[in-house]
C-alpha positions, 0 to 999 in steps of 0.5 A: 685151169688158171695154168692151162689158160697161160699156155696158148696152145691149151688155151686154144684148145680150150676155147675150141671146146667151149666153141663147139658145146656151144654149136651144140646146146644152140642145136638143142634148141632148134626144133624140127619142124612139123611137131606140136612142141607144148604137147609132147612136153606134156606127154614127157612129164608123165613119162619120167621114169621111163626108157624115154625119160632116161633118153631126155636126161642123156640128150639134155632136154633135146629128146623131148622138145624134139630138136635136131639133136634129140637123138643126142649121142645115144645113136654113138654109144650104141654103135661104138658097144655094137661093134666093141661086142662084135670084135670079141664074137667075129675073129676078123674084127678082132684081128683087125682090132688088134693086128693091123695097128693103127690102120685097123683103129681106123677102119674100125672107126669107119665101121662104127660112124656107119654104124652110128648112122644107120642106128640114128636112122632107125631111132629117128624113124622110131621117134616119128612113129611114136609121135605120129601115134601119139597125136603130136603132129601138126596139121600141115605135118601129115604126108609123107614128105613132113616124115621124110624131113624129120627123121632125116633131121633126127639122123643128119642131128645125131651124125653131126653129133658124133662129128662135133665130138671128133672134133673136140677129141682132135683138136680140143680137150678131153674125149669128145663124145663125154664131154657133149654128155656131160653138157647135156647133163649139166645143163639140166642143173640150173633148172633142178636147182631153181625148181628146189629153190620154188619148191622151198619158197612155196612151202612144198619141200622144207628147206632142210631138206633141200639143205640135206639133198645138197649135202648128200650130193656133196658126199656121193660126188667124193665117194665117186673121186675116191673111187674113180681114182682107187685100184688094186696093185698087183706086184709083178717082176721081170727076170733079168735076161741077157741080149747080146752083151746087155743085160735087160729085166730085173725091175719090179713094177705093178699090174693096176685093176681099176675098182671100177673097170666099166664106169657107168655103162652097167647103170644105163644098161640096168635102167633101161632094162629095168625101166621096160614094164612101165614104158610098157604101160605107157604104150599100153593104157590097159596095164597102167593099172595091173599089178605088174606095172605097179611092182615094178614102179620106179619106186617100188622095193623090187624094181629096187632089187632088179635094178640093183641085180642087173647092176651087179651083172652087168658089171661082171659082163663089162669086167669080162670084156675089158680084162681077160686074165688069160691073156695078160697071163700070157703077156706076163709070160711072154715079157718075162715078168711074174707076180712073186709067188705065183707060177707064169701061165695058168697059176697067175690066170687063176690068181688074176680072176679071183682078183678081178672076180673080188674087185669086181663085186665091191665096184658092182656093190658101189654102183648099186649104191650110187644108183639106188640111194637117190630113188630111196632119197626121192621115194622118202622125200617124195621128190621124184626127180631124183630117181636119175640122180645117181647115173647123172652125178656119176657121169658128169663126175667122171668125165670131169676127172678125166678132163682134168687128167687131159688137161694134166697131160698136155701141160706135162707134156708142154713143159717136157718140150720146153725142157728139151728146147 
């Protein structure tokens, strides 16, 4: 950061971000009107551990003080996984994916902040529903001119989101739409670590546990560098061929297969899938009590085990989609390389997936790991504001890894320029 800052270009960039996270968070704390604030606060700390606490902790508090940006960048993400699913199932949107360069990139970025809106519209009007049943409007809140005006809010909030983050693509540093979920996140911090320090001055939490928290968060965070960076390298070598009177090929190189290919998409889709019985029994006060509910409480061992499966799963789901060892199969075929002791074609796809398939479990085993030991850590220490923790600290730690490799680039590329000139 002290190198970047000497170069004005990076420094401009910088402060551009920093412009921009700011807009954001000052949107974070500005309410829609028509809604009882302290009420819906009071019904978001029971609902914790629940799809809308995990909605809360995503939009950095934004969700349940239902400002203009409670939808946060959810409405986004789900857009861009919609339309990145579609362009595997629907041929012309792989076509036009793949084909048309970067015209197609374009087009199909159109596609996905059209998308994008119509989802913040629809969650909008579902988060006015549910506070409309749930009571939480004010007296001069209930025509239908108050719910006209808040879930246009929401989406017009969600929509201004996803432009803030191009913005800082374009014209900042970093990947936009990561680096808004990485303040959102962080801004949640301070309030976490001033309620262990309450914790600890009244007697609640000894402060060696607090001190063993800090530790462990300490060793989860280099687990999560030493991963983020680790991969398996593949040797592959060109064949020498002769084009006209150059000679070209004959060099060795390396395929990389990241250990961890889908980041933390599995962890978000594993909580939220397993955290719907008890947003269930939050709708539904007849089965708060079942035993089916408590089975699968946040803390309970087979939420545990479901959770940590559906990681595993979906792990192999995005593995799948990001690397298809057919095609880079055919690739290799198509340029002249081979990985030595294997035959171009199906040989080498064969080889490939038995890869993928190995890496693929140990980065799935390494993300079950990061995800449950925070809710067994809470469940031990009765703290329950841990049960997060993991996808937290693992989304704040990547975005920061690969912040600083934009950072790294630019000043290469800046120092490249001055060569030359």
């Amino acid at each position: 950061m002290r190198n970047a800052w000497k170069i004005d270009d990076l420094r401009h960039k910088i402060l551009f971000t920093l412009v921009i996270i700011l807009l954001y968070r000052l949107g974070n704390a500005v309410p829609v009107p028509y809604v009882n604030i302290d009420a819906l606060n009071g019904y978001f700390a029971q609902m914790q551990n629940t799809v809308l606490g995990l909605l809360n902790v995503m939009s950095g508090g934004a969700f349940s003080n239902a400002t203009i940006f409670a939808l946060s960048i959810q409405p986004y993400i789900n857009a861009s996984i919609i339309i990145q699913l579609l362009c595997i199932a629907i041929p012309a949107l792989e076509r036009m994916s793949k084909e048309e360069g970067e015209e197609g990139k374009k087009k199909i970025a159109s596609i996905t902040r059209y998308t994008t809106v119509a989802i913040g519209l629809i969650q909008g009007f579902a988060y006015y529903y549910m506070i409309m049943k749930s009571g939480f409007l004010t007296a001069d809140g209930q025509g239908i001119w108050a719910a006209i005006v808040i879930i246009l809010t929401f989406t017009s909030g969600s929509a201004l989101i996803m432009w803030l983050g191009e913005q800082i693509t374009e014209f900042g540093i970093g990947n936009g739409i990561s680096i808004i979920l990485f303040a959102s996140i962080v801004s949640r911090f301070p309030p976490s670590l001033y309620q262990m320090i309450t914790n600890t001055v009244n007697g609640t939490v000894a402060w060696w546990v607090n001190v063993l928290l800090l530790l462990g968060a300490l060793a989860m965070i280099v687990l999560i560098v030493l991963i983020n960076d680790s991969e398996r390298r593949i040797p592959v070598q060109y064949a020498k061929r002769v084009v006209g009177r150059k000679m070209y090929g004959g060099q060795s190189t390396h395929l990389p297969m990241k250990v961890n290919m889908s980041g933390v998409m599995p962890i978000i889709f594993a909580q939220t899938i397993a955290s719907i019985p008890a947003t269930i029994a939050a709708f539904v006060p007849s089965m708060s009590d079942s035993t089916f509910i408590r089975l699968f409480d946040t803390t309970s061992v087979i939420y545990c085990v479901v959770y940590a499966l559906l990681i595993v799963g979906f792990s192999y789901f995005y593995a799948t989609i990001q690397f298809n060892p057919v095609e880079v199969s055919n690739n290799l075929k198509k340029q002249g390389g081979f990985i030595p002791g294997y035959r171009a074609g199906r040989p080498t796809a064969e080889f490939l997936s038995k890869i993928l398939n190995r890496i693929t479990l140990f980065g799935a085993i390494y993300l079950a790991i990061v995800a449950i030991l925070p809710i067994v850590t809470g469940a031990i220490f009765q703290i329950s504001a841990l049960a997060i923790g993991g996808t937290s600290v693992l989304i704040v730690v990547s975005v920061a890894l690969d912040t600083q490799k934009s950072l790294e680039a630019n000043m290469m590329m800046k120092q490249y320029k001055g060569f030359l000139n």
